[in-house]
N, C-alpha and C positions, 0 to 999 in steps of 0.2 A: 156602566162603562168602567173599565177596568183598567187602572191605571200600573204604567211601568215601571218597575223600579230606576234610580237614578244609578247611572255605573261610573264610577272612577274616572275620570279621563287619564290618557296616558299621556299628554301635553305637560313638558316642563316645565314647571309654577317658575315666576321670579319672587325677588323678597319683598316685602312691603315696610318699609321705614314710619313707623309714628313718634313723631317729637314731642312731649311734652314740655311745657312750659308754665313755671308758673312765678311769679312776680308780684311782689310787695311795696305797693308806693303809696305818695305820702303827696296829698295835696294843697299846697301849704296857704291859697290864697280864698280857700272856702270859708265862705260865714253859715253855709243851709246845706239840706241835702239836696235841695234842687240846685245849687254850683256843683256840687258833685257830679249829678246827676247829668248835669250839661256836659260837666267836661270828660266824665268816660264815657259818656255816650258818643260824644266827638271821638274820642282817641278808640273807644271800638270800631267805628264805622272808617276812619283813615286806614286802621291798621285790617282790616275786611276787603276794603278796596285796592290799596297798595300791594298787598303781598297775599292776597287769597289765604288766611288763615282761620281757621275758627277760635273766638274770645268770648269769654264766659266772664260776670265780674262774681266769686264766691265768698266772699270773706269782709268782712268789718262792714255788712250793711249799713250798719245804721250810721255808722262816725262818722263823721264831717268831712274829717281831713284823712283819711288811710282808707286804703281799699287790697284787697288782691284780685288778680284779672288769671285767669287759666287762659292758657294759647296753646291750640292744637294742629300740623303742619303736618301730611303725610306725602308720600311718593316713595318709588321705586331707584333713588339712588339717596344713598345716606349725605354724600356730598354736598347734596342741593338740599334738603330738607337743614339739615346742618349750618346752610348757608342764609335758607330765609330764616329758623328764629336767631340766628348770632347779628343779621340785616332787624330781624324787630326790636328785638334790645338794641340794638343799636339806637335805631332810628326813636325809643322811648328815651332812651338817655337823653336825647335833645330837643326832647319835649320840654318848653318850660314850662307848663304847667305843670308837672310834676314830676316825683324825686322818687328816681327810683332806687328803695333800700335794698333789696333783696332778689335775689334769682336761684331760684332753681329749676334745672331742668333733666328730662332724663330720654332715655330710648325705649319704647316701646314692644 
């Protein structure tokens, strides 16, 4: 059986927007890494349900109290992608369990 090559299509693409996000916090009422482990496990799973984003936790494994979380948000208008990670920082800043030091974020 002899397959077709794939051809170009001549439909006009739109843009696709990816947010990156990445974030430094600090949580300051952990004694183990199972409170850790509870408590960004909690704030991954709010911030998954809430606002459809993908979060990853990469950095400071092992420490107690600090962690970094990567947040990933795409779509087809810069507006709204723009809108949900400035809504999840947001919404971390008033997390009391932890303190968010740091933000960076870029466009994709």
């Amino acid at each position: 059986m002899e397959s077709k090559p794939h051809r170009m299509s001549a439909i006009p693409r739109g843009k696709l927007y990816v947010v990156q996000c990445t974030l430094d916090l600090h949580i300051a009422d952990c004694q183990s890494l199972k409170d850790k482990r509870r408590v960004i496990k909690s704030l991954k799973q709010r911030l998954k349900n809430r606002y459809n984003v993908s979060v990853c936790e990469f950095g400071d494994l092992s420490l107690w109290q600090r962690t970094q979380l990567g947040i990933v948000t795409c779509g087809n208008d810069r507006a709204i992608v723009d809108s949900t990670i400035s809504t999840v920082i947001n919404f971390i800043e008033h997390v009391h369990a932890v303190a968010l030091l740091d933000v960076e974020q870029r466009i994709l």
